[in-house]
Structures are given as C-alpha cells and as structure tokens.
C-alpha positions as CSV (number, residue, x, y, z in Angstrom):
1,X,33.6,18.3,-24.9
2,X,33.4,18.5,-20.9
3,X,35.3,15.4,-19.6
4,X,33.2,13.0,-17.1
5,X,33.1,12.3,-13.7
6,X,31.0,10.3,-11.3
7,X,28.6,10.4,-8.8
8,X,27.4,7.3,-6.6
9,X,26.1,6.7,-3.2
10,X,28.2,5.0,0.2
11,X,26.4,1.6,-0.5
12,X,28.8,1.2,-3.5
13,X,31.6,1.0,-1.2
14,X,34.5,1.2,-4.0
15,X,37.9,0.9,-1.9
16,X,39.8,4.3,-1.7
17,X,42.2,3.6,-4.0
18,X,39.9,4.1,-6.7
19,X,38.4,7.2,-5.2
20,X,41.4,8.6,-4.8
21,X,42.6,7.8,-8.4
22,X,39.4,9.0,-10.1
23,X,36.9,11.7,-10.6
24,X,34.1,9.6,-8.3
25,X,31.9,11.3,-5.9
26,X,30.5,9.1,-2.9
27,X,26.7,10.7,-1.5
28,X,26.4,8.9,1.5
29,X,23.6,7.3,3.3
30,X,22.9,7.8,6.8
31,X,23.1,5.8,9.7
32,X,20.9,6.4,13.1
33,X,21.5,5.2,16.1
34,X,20.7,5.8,19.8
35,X,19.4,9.3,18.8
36,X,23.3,10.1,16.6
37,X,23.3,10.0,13.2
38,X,26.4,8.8,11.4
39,X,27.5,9.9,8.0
40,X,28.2,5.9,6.2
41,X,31.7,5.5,5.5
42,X,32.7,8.8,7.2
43,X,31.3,9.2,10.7
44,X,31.1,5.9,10.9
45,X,33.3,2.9,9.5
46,X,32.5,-0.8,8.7
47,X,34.5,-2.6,11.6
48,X,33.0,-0.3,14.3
49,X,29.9,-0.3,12.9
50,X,30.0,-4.2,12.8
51,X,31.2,-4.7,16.0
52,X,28.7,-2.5,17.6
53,X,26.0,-4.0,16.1
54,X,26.7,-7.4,17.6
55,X,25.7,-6.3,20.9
56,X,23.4,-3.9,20.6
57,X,20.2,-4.0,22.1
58,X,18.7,-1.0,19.9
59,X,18.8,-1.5,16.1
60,X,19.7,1.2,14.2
61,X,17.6,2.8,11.5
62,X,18.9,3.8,7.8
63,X,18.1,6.4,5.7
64,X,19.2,7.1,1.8
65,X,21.9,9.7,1.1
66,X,19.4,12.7,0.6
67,X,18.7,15.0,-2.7
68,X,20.6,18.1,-1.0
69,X,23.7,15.7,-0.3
70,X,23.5,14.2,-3.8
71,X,23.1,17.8,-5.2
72,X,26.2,18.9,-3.3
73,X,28.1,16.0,-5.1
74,X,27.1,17.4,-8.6
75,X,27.9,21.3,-7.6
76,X,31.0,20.0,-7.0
77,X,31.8,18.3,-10.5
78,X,29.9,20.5,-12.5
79,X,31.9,24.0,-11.0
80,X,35.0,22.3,-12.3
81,X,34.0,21.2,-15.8
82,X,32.7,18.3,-15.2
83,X,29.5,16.2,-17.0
84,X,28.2,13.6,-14.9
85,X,26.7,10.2,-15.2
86,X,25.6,8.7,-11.9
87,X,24.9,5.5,-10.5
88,X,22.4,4.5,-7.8
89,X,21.6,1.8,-5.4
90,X,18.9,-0.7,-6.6
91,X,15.3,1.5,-6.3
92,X,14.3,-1.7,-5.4
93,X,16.2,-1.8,-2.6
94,X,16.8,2.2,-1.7
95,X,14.7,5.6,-2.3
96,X,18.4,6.5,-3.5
97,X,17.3,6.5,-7.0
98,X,14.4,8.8,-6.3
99,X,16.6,11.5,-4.1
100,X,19.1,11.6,-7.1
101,X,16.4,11.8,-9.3
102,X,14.8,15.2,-7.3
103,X,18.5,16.4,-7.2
104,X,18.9,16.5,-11.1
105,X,15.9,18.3,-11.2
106,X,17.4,21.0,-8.9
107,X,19.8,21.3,-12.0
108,X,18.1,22.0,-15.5
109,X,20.2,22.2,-18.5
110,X,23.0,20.8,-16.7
111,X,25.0,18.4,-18.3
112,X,23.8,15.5,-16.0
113,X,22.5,11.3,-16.7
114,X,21.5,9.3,-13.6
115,X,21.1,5.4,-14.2
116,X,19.6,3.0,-11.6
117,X,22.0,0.4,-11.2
118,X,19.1,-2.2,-10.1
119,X,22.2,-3.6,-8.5
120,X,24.5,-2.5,-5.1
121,X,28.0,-2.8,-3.7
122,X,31.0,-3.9,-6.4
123,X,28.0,-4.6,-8.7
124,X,27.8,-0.9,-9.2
125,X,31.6,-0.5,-8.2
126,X,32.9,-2.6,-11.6
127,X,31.0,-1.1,-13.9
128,X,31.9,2.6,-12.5
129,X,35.0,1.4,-13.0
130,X,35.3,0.6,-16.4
131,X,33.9,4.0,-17.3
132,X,35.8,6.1,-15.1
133,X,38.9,5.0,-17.0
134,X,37.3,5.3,-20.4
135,X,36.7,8.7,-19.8
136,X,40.3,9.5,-18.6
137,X,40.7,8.2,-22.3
138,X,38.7,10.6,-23.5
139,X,35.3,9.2,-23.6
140,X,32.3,11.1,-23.5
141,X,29.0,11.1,-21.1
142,X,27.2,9.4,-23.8
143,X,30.0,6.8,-24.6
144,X,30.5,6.3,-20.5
145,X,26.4,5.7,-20.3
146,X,26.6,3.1,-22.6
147,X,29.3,1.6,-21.3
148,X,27.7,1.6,-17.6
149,X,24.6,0.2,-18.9
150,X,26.4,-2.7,-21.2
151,X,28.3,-3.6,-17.6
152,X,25.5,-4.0,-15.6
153,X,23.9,-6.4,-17.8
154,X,27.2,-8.5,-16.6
155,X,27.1,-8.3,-13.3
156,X,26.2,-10.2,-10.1
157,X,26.1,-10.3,-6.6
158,X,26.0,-13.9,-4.7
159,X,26.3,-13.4,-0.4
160,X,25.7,-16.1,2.3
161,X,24.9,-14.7,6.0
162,X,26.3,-15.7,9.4
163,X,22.7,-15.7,11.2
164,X,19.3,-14.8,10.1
165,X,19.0,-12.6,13.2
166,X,19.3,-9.3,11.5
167,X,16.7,-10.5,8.6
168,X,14.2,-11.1,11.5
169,X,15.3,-8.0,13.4
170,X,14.7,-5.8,9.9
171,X,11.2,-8.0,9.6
172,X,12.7,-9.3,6.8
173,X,11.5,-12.5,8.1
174,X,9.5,-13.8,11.1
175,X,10.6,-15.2,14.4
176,X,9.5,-19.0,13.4
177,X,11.9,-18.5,10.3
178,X,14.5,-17.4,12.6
179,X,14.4,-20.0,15.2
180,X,14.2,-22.7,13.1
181,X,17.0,-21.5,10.7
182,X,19.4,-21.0,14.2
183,X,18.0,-24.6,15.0
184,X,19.4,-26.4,12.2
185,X,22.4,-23.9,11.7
186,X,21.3,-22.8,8.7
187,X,23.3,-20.3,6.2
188,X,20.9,-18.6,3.9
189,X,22.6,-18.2,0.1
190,X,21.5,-14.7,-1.2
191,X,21.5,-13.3,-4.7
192,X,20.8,-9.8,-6.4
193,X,17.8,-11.0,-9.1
194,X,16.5,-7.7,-11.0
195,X,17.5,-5.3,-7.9
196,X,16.5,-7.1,-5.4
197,X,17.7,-9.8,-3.3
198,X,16.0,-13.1,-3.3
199,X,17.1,-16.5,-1.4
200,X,18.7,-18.6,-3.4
201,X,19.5,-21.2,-1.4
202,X,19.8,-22.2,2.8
203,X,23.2,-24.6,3.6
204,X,23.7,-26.2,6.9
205,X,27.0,-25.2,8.6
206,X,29.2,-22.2,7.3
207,X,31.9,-24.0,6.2
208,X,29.2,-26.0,3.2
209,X,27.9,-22.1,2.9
210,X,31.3,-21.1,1.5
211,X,32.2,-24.0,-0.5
212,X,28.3,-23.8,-2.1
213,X,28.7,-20.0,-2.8
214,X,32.1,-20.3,-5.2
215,X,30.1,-23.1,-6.8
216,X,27.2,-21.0,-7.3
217,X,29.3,-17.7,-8.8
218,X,31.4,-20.3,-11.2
219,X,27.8,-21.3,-12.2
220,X,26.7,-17.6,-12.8
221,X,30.4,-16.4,-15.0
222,X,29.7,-19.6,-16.9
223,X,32.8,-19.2,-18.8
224,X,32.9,-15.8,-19.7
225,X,35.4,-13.8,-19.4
226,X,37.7,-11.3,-18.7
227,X,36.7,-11.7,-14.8
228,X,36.6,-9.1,-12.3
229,X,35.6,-10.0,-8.8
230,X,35.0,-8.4,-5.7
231,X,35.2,-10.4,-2.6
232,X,32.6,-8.5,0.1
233,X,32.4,-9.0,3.8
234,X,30.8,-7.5,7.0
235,X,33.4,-7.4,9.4
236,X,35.0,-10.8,8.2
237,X,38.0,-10.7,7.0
238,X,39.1,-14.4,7.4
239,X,36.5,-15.9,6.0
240,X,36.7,-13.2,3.1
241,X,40.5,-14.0,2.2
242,X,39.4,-18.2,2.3
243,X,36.8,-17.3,-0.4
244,X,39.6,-14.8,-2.3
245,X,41.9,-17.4,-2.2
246,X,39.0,-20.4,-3.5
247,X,37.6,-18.2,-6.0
248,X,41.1,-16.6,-7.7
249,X,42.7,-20.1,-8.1
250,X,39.1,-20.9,-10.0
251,X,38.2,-18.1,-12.2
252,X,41.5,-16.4,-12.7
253,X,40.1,-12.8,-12.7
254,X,42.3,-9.7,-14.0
255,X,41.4,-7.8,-11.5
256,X,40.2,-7.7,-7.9
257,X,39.0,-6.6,-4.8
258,X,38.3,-6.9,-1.4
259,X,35.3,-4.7,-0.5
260,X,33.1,-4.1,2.8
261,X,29.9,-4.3,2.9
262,X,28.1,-0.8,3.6
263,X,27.0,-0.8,7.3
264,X,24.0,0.8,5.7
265,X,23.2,-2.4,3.7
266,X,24.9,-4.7,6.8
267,X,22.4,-3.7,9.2
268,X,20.0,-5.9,7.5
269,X,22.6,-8.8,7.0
270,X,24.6,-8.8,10.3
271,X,28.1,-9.1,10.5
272,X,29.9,-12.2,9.2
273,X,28.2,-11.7,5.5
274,X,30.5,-12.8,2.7
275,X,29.9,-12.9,-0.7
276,X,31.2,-11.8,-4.5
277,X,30.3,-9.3,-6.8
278,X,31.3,-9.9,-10.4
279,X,31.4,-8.8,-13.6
280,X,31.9,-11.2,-16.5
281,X,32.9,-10.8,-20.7
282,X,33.4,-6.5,-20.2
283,X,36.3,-6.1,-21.6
C-alpha cells in the first residue's frame, strides 16, 4: 500500500511548519496587479501584499491556481510513491475545485481523490492536518478520505472586517451599503455557511466586533471538544494575538495557530480582517 500525501491550494494558508513537517503540496493561486502577476504565498507575501493594498488606487484581480499547476503538484507526489487525496477551496467560492478536477483527469488510473472542502483557510488546514498524521501512521487514501470528510463536517470559519471598502470595491456590495456602514462605523461579522460566506452579523466599533466574534465561535464549538483553533488575520497581528489570547483562556484548545489570511482571499476583505477557524469533537 502507497503511503499518502497531500495536495491543496495557497488559500489554505497552513503555516510552514507543517509544510515543512509533512507530505503537503500548496498549488497556488495567482495574484495580478498593475500588469505583474504574483505567484500567492511565493512571489508575493501577506504583509506586503496587505500593505500595498491599502493604498492602491488599482485593485488587483485573482485567479485560481490553474490545472497545469495543480497537475505539477500531483507529478510530483505520484513520481515518489505517493497516493494523493486533495483538498480544495470552496467551489462556491473558487473555480479551484474545477481546475483540480481537469487536472485529475490529465491522470487516469492514477491513484488520486480530490474532495471540495466547501470551506477555506484553517477550515481546510485542520482537517489536512489530522490526516496528514494519520497517514504517517500508516493510514491509507481511503482511511485519510474519510477522515477529511468526518473533519470538515466540524469545522467553521467566523471573521469580522476592518471596512467594507474592499466588499464594495470587489462589488460585493454597493456604494450606499458602503457609505452608510463607514457612517455608523460598522464591523460586518462574516461566517462560512455551506462554502460560502454569508453576513452574520454588523457591530458598531471594532473593539464590540472582537468581543461579539469570540462570543459567536463559543456559540458555534458549543461544548465539543477536543478544540483546535486557528486565529486568522490580514495584516493584523495585534488585534490577532488580543483574540488568541480571549479565545485560548475560553475554549482551552489542544492545539493552535496563528494563520494569515491568503492575499488571494484578502483582496476581497481588506486588511485588518480577523477571525477563527475551528474544528470541534475530531479527535
């Protein structure tokens, strides 16, 4: 039996020391700006990315890590032994799913299972997590499925947003939504609902934003546990640690992180965005 590794794209954003420690492949999406197009995570990093979006007058553009980059990824396992599960950005969110999807067709016969994660970020990371060290134990691709598809039954993804500039700017929203949220100060409360991110709720003042948000995830773990939690932030560290530090003494997690947030994601939330990603009672 072939051991497993794992395939995922740059909106995942698992920290390094994970990459490093396990067989997990990153495809990455692409950033484009001001006619350049950045590789996400490797031409281009979260903090710079963040910081140059905050005065930028030209938005940039994103595009899904394509099927040739994806396909590269599983050459790459396959040639050394490997079977592969992976596990996509939301195709509610992304065409991600459907590039991976014409990649593994490239590949017939190969030993090969793609899942849509209908989730993003640490939502995706946790639950690649949890497999990636089963199969070190020796689990195999159909065991590793399984257990990727139990996990993401468990997870969730709760973020607030500095400014609802970069919703209006990504005609997520219109310009009356906009002015009227920047009016009152308003924080919009996001949350991942069946791949897709719906508002949840809008708080006046950041500081009410941060204390609503640990409310809200306590609300959504409900007492299960164990507790793994990733802390996520666009270019905000400060206000990332205060919620690490809120949400640690509260839940007691086993394990945690603190993630960025994919400038290929951010560019739609702006810099500021905080918010968790958990996943509850995997044990």
């Amino acid at each position: 039996m072939s051991k497993v590794a794992f395939v995922t794209d740059s909106t995942t954003y698992l920290p390094k020391e994970f990459l490093d420690r396990y067989p997990i492949r990153v495809a990455p999406a692409s950033i484009i700006w001001s006619g350049q197009v950045f590789r996400d995570g490797i031409d281009i990093l979260p903090e710079e990315f963040y910081t140059r979006l905050q005065t930028t007058r030209e938005m940039p553009t994103t595009s899904q890590a394509t099927p040739g980059v994806i396909k590269d990824c599983f050459d790459e396992l396959l040639a050394k032994g490997y079977s592969i599960l992976g596990v996509f950005l939301s195709s509610k969110l992304s065409g991600t799913f459907d590039s991976a999807k014409q990649a593994l067709e490239m590949l017939p016969g190969k030993e090969i299972v793609i899942i849509d994660a209908l989730t993003g970020s640490m939502g995706i990371g946790w639950p690649l997590l949890i497999a990636a060290r089963a199969a070190e134990a020796g689990a195999g691709l159909a065991e590793c499925k399984a257990l990727v598809e139990r996990a993401l039954k468990n997870v969730g993804i709760l973020l607030t947003l500095d400014t609802l500039e970069f919703l209006h700017r990504g005609g997520r929203i219109g310009a009356a939504q906009r002015y009227l949220g920047d009016l009152l100060n308003l924080k919009p409360i996001l949350e991942v609902v069946n791949g897709a991110f719906i508002g949840r709720e809008r708080v006046r003042t950041l500081q009410k934003a941060l204390n609503r948000i640990v409310v809200l995830l306590e609300e959504k773990i409900s007492g299960r546990s164990p507790v793994r939690l990733g802390v996520l932030h666009a270019n905000a560290p400060d206000r990332a640690n205060l919620l690490f530090q809120q949400a640690v003494e509260l839940l007691h997690p086993v394990e945690t992180v603190i993630a960025d947030v994919s400038p290929a994601v951010g560019v739609h939330l702006g810099p500021g965005t905080v918010g968790f990603a958990f996943m509850a009672g995997i044990d």
